[in-house]
N, C-alpha and C positions, 0 to 999 in steps of 0.2 A: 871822562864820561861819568857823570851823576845821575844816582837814580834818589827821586823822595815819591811820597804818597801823598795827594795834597786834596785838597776839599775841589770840588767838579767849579772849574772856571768860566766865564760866562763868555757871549760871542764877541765876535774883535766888534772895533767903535764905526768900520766899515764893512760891506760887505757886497759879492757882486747883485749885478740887477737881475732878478731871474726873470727874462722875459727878451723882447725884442719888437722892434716896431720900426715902419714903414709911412713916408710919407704921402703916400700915391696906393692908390689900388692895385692890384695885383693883375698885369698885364697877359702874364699864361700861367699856366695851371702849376709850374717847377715854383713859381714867386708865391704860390697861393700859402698863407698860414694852415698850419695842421694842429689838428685835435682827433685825439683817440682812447678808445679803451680796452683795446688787443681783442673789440670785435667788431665794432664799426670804426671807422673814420670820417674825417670832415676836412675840405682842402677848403680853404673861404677866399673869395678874393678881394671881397671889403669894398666894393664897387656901389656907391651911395643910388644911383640910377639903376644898374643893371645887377647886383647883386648875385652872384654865384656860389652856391654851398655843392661841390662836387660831393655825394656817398660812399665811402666803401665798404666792405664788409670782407672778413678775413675767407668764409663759405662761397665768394664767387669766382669760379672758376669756370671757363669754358667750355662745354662738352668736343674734343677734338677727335675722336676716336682710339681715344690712349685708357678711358676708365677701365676699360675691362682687360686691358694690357697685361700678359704673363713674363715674369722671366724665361729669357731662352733656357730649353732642356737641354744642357751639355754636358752632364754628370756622367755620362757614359762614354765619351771622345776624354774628359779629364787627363785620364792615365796617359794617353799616347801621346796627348800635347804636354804633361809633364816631358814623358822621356827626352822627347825629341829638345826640349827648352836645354835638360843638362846634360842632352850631349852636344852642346855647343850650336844649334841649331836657332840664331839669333831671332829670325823669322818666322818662326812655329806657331805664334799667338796670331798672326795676318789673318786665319781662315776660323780663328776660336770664336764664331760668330753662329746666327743660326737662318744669318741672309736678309735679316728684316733690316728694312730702310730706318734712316733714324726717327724716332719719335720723340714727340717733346711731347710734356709733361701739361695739362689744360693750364692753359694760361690764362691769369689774375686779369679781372679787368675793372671797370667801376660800375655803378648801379645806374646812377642817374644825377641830373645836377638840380637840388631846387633854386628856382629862381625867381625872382625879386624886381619886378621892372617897376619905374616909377614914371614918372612924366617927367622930362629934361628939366634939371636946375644946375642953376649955378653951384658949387658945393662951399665956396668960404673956407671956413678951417677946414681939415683933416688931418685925422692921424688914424693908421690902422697899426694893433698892438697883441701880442699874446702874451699873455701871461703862464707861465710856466709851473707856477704855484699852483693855480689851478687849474688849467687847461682851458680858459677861455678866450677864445679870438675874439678882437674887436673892433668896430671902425666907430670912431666919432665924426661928425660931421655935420657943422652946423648946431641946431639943436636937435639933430636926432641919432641917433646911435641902434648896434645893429651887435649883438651878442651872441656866440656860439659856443657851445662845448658840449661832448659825447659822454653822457653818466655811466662812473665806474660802477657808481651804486644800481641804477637803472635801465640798465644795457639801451637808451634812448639818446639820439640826436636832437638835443633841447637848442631852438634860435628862438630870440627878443627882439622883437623889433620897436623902439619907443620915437617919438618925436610929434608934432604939434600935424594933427589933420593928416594921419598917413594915409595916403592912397596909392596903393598899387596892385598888382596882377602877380599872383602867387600860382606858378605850374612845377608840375616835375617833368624835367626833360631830358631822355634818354639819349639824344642826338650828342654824343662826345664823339671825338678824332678815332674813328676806326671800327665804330658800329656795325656791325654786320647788317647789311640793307634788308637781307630776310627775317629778321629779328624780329619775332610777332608781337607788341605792341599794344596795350589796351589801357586808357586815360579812364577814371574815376573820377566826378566831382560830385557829392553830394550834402547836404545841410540835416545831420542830423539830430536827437538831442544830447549827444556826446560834445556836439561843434562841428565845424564844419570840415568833411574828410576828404582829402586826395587820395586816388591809390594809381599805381604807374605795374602793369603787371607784363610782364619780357619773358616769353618761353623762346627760347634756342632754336634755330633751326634744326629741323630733324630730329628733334632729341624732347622726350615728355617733361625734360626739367626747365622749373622754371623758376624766377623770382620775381616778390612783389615788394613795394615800398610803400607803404602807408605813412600819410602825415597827416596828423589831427590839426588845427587850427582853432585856438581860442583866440576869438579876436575880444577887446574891448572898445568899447564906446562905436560910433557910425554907423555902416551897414555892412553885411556880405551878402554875396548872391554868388549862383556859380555860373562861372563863364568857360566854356569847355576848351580847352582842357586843363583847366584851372580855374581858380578863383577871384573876383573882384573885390578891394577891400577899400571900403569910400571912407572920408573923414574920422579913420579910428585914431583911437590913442596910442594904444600898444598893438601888436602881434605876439603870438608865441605859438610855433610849431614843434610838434615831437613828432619826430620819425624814425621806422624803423625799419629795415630792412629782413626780409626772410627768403629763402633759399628753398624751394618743395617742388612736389611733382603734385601735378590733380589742382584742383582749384585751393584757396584760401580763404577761410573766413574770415574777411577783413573789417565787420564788423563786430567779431570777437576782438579781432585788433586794437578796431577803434577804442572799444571799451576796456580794455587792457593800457591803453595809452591814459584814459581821461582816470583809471583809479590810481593813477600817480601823483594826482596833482589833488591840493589841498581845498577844504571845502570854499576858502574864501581865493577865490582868484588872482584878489594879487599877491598871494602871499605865494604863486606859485613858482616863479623864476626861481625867488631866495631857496626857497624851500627842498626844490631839485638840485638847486647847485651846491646847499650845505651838506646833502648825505653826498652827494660826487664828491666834496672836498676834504671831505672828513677822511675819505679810503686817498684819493689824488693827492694831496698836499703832504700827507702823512709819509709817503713814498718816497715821491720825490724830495723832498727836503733831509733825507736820513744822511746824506753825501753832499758838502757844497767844497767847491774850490776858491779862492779870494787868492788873487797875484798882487795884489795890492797895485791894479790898475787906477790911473786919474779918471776921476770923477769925471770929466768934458768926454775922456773917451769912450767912458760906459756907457756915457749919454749917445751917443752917434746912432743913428740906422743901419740896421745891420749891413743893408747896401752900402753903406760908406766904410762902415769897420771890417768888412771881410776884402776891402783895399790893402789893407793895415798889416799885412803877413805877420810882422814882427811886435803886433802890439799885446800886451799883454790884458789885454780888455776883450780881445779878441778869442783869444785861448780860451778867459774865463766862460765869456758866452758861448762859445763852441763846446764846453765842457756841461755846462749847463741845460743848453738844447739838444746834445747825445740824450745824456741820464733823463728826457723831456720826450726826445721821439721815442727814445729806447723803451721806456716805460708806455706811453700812447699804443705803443705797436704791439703790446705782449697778453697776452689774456688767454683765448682759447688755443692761440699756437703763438709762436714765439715770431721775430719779422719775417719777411719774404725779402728777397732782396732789395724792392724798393720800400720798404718797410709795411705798411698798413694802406697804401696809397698810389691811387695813378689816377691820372687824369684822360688817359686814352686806353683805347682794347688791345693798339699793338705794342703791349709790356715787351721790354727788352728780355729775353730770355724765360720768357714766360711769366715773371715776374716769380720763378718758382723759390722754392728751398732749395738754395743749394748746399751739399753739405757737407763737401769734400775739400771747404775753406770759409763759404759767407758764414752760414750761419749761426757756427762756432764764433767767429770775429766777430759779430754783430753783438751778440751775447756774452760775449767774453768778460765786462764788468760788473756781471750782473750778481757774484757770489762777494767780491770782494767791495762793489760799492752801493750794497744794500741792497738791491732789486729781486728778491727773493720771488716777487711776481712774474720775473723776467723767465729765476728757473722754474717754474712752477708750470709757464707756460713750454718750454723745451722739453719738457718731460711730459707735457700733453702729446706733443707731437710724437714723442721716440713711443713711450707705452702704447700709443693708439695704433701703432703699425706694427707694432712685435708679430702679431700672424703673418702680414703680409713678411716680413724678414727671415721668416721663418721657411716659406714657401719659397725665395730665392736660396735661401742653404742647401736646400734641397734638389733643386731643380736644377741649377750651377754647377753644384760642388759635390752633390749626393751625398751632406753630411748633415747631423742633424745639428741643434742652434741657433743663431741670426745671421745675416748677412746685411747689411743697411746700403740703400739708393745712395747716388749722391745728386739725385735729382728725384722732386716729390711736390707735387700740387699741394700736399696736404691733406690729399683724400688716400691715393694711394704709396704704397711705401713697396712698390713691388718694381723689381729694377727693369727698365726697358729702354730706357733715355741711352742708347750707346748705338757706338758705329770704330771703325776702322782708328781712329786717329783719336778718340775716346771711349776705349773699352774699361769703359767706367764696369761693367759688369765682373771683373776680375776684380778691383780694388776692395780687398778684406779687411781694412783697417779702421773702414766706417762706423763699424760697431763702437769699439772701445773710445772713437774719435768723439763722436755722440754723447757715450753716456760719461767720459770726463767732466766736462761740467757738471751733470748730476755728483757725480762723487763730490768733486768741490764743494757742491751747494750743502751736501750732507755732513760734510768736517765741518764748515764755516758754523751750521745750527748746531754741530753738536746731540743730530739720533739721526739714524738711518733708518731709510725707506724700504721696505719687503718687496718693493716690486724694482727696486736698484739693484739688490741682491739675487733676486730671481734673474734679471735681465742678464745680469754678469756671469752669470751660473751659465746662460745660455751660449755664451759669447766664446768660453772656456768650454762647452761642447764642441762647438764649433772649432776648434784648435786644436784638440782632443781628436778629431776626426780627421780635418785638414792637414797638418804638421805629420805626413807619416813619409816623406824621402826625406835622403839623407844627405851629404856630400863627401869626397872622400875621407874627412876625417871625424864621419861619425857625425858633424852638425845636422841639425833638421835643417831645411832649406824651403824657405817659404817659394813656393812655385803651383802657379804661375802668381806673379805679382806683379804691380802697378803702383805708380807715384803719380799721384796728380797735380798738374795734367800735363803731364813732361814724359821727355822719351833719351834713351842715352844716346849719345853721339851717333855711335856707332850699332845701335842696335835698334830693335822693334820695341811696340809703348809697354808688350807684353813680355814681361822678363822674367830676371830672379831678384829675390831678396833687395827690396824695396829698402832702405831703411825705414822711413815709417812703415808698413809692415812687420818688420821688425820690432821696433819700437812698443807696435799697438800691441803685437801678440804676446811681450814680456810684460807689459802692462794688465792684461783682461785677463792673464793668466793669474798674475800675483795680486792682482787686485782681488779677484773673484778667491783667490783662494784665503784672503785676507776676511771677505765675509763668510765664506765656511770655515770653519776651522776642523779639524780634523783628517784621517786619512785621507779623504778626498784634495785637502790644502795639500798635504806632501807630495800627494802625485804629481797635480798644476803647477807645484813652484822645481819641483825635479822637472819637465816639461819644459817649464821657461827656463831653466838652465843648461838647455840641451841648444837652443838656439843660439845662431853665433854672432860675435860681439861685430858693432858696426866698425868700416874698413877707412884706413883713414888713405887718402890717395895719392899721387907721385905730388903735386898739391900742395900737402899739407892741410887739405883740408877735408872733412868728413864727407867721406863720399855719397851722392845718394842711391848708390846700390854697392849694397854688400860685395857682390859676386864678383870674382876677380877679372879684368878685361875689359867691364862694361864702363865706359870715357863720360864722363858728367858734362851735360848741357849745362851751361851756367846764368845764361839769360833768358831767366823766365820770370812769369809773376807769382808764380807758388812757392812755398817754402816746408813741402809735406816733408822733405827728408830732415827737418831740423822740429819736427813733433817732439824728438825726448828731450829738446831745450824748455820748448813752449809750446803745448801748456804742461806735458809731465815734467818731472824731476830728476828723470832717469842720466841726465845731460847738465852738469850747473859746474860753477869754481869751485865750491866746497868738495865736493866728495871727488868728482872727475876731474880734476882740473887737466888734464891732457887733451880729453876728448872735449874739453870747454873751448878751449885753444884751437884746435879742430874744426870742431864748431864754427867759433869766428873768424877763423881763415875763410869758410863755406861761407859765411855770409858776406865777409871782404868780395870776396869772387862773386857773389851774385848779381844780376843783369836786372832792372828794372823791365826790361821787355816791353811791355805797350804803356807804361807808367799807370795801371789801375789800382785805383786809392790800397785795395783791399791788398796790394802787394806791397807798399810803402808802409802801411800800419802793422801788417803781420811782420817785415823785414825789422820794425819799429820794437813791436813787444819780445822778439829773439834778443835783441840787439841789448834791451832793459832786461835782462833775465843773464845775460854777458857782463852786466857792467860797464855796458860799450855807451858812455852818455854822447860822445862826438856821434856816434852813428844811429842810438837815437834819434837827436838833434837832426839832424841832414834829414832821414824820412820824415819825420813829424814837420819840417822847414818847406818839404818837397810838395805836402800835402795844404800846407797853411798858404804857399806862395803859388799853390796851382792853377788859381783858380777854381778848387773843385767844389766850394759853395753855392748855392742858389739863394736868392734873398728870404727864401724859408729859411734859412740852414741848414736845410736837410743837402744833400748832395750829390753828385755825379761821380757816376764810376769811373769816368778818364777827365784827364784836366779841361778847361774852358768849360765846366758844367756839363758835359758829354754823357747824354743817357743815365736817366733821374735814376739811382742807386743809393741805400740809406747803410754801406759799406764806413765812408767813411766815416757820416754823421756819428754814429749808432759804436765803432768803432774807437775812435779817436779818448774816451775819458780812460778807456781802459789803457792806453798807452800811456799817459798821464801818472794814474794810481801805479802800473808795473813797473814808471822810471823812480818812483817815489817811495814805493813799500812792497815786499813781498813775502809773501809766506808758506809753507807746508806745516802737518799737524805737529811738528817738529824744531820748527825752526823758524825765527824774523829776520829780513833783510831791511834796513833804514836807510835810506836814501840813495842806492843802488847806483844809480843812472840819470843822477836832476841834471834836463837841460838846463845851463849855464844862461841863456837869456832869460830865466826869470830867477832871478839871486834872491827874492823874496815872496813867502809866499803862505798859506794856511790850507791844509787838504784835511778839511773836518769826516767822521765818519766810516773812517775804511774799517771793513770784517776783515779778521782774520781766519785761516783755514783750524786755527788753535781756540777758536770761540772767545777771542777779545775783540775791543772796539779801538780803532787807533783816531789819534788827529796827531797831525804831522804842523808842525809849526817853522820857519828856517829865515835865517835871514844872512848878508853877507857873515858876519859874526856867529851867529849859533845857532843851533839845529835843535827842536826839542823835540817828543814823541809823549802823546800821557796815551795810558795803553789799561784798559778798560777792562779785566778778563771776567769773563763768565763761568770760567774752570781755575782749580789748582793746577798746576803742570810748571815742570820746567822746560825753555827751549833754549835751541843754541841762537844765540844773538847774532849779527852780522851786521857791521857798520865800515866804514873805509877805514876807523882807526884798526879793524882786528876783529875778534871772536871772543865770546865768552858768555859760560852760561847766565840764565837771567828767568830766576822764582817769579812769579807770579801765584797770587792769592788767589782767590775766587770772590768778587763784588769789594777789592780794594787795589784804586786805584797805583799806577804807578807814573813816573814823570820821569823823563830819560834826558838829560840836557846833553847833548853831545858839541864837540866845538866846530871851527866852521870844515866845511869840505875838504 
């Protein structure tokens, strides 16, 4: 192994195609191309005749009768379903309820679809394409063409429509798969001197809230008139529409809208497409381009339609684009909150699972790449979500556990962050591990820039109350004993879902503890890190493998899709080869034994990043194989949470690069791991861009023969290195480069 300092080298003579394309229009709404900016979305189906731009917006949410929804008040039953738990009383959590039916959380739905009908033609060529780079869908067809993208820069849904004598019928239509029939309804068309305005305005039944869609219409050259409920556009040259979506109660002024929409646009009209899509691309391209991966796939197979390549399980042109359109939707989807589980997007009202944040494993996965392969927007946006609900967490600590601190849902609209989503078989209301599961990523995102945030520190501060309060039984040798606890969303063999000492509870509360005492420093730190040393070490089982409950007796369910007891693998540190290498062993005994269970992506990619954090590159390999051969693409790329496409989920899309970057590079503010876990079917390859948790920039270079790493710091520091020859420290400068040639695997 060689290290030099070399002058910054330029990019390889190839590289992949950021983008994807379709030879046919998009038949349902799962095929539809997407564009976003983490507040609106756009599903296009590129249909030359009938044109469909589905909207969404991260604010629509369903009024179900869940807003005003409290956590159960059980703070005062607490003590007596403690006892009864450690005196062997397996059953005690069955009645830890307070009799409410389950409730789900208002479920994400869409706005409305603008639509585009023309008069039947023939179509000649087509192609429909996104481009990745900048977020623009598109259909060619013939001589006319049809342009979409959602401004980073302008929170507006900008569409072009160009081609010889356009004439068609432009409405907004509320009518998608699952509309509520009482859904009150009101069509706008008017010509005013802004251009001509649609507005589509939908208050909920029963409920004063409502939302409106406004699209302004600059049309050039022919005529328009309005034809209700929409508009007629006779022999023009161009279109372009900007629309926006708003979320209110009471009426809208939609002609402040209007005039909000037309001060976007530049005084000479045509200059207005360019002119919108260069401030979008300037923030969009900048972004996403910070991470690219290049397999050194053949040219013919990069060329293919996505429809034909995601045939291709084994091709590495396949990976590339699947890598590429993660870091594409994962970025589209993140702005004022971070994905939903189907990311920014659906095309009907009855979203699978509400379409909510789930957080007791999506959301975290989803966002999982987002410290280490540039996407600082991604956390930016996760910590919109966590800080925007700290009260609402605040009032379940309370109300639960009668302690003071956070307690985090693991089910949330987005609006509320107050736990009520549980029942008998999901007493999601006991699981306390949410907090720290949460703001992990923040911490990451905060090592990777190199300064910390006062409201990370505050939040942790609170997390550490909450443990402080919680952690007060013991067991008989003097351990605190986390009680009552839960693993999501698993129950042990032989007991109830409501138990003891969870090992992720475990895990989270030695973590929030020493964390948080790592941002205080002082007496307050010595008590928190005495505290988390009172807690007792995880149980390894008849097995040999790391149990997921501490408590002695309680028999491990092995086939399931969660992997909550294997949290101090991934994403803490508390669990690695280096330091524990027993409890790593452990570890991966635990994940040998785990069950696939209903095969949902989000259980083959989290099974994926454990497995890259082990070492384990064959067991990487199988989940990442299991995922690429499942079928679980859509000709979007975006994906399905069970194999053959089953229930539009952005798990594994959103998921999958981060698995990628984990088998290839890993790090703590302490320490690099180089090529940990490279699946073996792609022996060549270039991973430009990866952050480190230590404030350098890496690119990963390999081929059968030799492996390089030039490693970019931003700080002076030494870490401990880790590569398959060994260990050894390794200086880093601040702003000079280093070059690490290692030999082959």
């Amino acid at each position: 192994m060689n290290a030099r300092r070399p002058t910054r080298g330029g990019e390889p003579a190839t590289s992949p195609v950021h983008g994807t394309w379709e030879p046919l229009p998009a038949a349902r709404w799962e095929d539809a191309f997407l564009s976003g900016n983490g507040r609106h979305g756009v599903m296009v189906f590129g249909d030359p005749n009938d044109d469909r731009v589905i909207v969404n917006h991260h604010t629509l949410v369903r009024p179900n009768g869940s807003a005003d929804a409290r956590p159960p008040a059980l703070a005062d039953r607490l003590p007596g379903l403690q006892d009864r738990l450690l005196a062997g009383d397996t059953t005690a959590g069955e009645d830890f309820t307070d009799g409410r039916p389950l409730l789900w959380v208002q479920p994400f739905h869409p706005a409305f679809r603008i639509r585009l009908r023309r008069p039947a033609a023939e179509w000649g060529s087509y192609r429909r394409h996104v481009d990745f780079t900048t977020g623009v869908v598109g259909a060619d067809c013939g001589g006319g063409r049809s342009e979409v993208f959602v401004s980073r820069a302008d929170d507006v849904v900008v569409q072009r429509v160009t081609g010889p004598g356009l004439t068609l019928d432009v409405t907004l239509d509320h009518r998608l798969p699952g509309a509520p029939k009482d859904l009150a309804v009101g069509h706008g068309a008017v010509l005013t001197s802004e251009g001509a305005l649609l507005t589509l305005r939908a208050r909920y039944p029963g409920s004063d809230r409502a939302y409106t869609g406004v699209t302004l219409a600059v049309v050039s050259g022919g005529r328009t008139r309005t034809a209700l409920p929409g508009l007629r556009v006779e022999r023009a040259a161009s279109l372009l529409l900007l629309t926006r979506v708003r979320r209110h109660t009471g009426e809208l002024d939609v002609l402040a809208e209007a005039r909000e929409l037309r001060a976007l646009l530049p005084g000479d009209e045509e200059d207005a497409y360019p002119h919108l899509l260069a401030r979008h691309t300037a923030l969009h391209r900048t972004a996403y381009l910070r991470a690219t991966l290049d397999l050194g796939a053949e040219t013919a197979e990069r060329e293919l339609p996505g429809s034909e390549l995601v045939t291709r399980p084994k091709s590495p042109a396949l990976l590339e684009r699947l890598f590429a359109a993660g870091r594409y939707h994962l970025l589209s989807a993140s702005g004022m909150l971070p994905p939903r589980l189907p990311g920014l997007w659906t095309g009907e009202w009855d979203t699978a699972w509400s379409g909510a944040f789930t957080t007791d494993a999506n959301v975290n996965l989803q966002t999982a790449s987002a410290a280490a392969a540039a996407l600082p927007e991604v956390s930016e946006a996760h910590a919109a979500l966590v800080y925007g609900q700290l009260p609402h967490w605040r009032d379940n600590a309370r109300a639960i556990f009668g302690t003071r601190g956070v307690v985090a849902p693991a089910h949330t609209d987005g609006e509320s962050g107050h736990i009520y989503h549980l029942s008998r078989a999901y007493p999601l209301h006991v699981w306390t591990a949410g907090a720290d599961w949460l703001l992990k990523p923040l911490v990451d995102h905060d090592e990777t820039r190199g300064d910390r945030d006062p409201r990370l520190a505050a939040a942790l501060a609170e997390v550490a109350r909450f443990y402080e309060d919680f952690l007060s039984r013991t067991d008989e040798n003097g351990r605190l004993v986390v009680v009552p606890s839960y693993s999501p969303e698993n129950r042990p063999a032989n007991a109830s879902w409501i138990t003891l000492n969870a090992a992720m509870d475990l895990s989270a509360a030695r973590h929030a503890l020493r964390t948080a005492a790592d941002h205080h420093p002082g007496p307050d730190a010595d008590r928190l890190r005495a505290l988390a040393d009172r807690l007792p070490p995880h149980r390894v089982n008849a097995d040999g493998a790391l149990a997921e409950w501490a408590w002695p007796g309680l028999d491990d369910t092995y086939d399931h899709r969660h992997l909550s007891h294997l949290y101090g693998v991934w994403p803490l540190d508390e669990i690695n080869p280096y330091d524990t290498p027993e409890l790593a062993a452990a570890a991966r005994r635990a994940l040998e034994l785990r069950g696939a269970e209903n095969d949902s992506a989000h259980g083959y990619l989290h099974h994926a990043l454990i497995a890259a954090r082990l070492r384990d590159a064959d067991r990487v390999a199988s989940a990442l194989g299991n995922v690429l051969a499942g079928d679980f693409f859509h000709v979007s790329l975006m994906s399905g949470h069970y194999p053959s496409r089953h229930v539009y989920n952005a798990d594994a899309a959103h998921t999958l690069p981060a698995v990628i970057i984990e088998a290839l590079i890993q790090s703590t503010p302490g320490r690099l791991v180089l090529f940990p876990a490279p699946p073996a079917a792609y022996p060549t390859g270039r991973l430009r861009g990866v952050r480190t948790r230590f404030g350098a920039e890496v690119d990963l270079t390999w081929s059968p023969g030799e492996r390089t790493a030039v490693i970019r710091p931003a700080r002076t520091l030494r870490v401990d290195l880790r590569t398959s020859s060994g260990a050894r420290p390794l200086d880093l400068v601040a702003g000079e480069d280093c070059v690490l040639t290692l030999g082959p695997q």
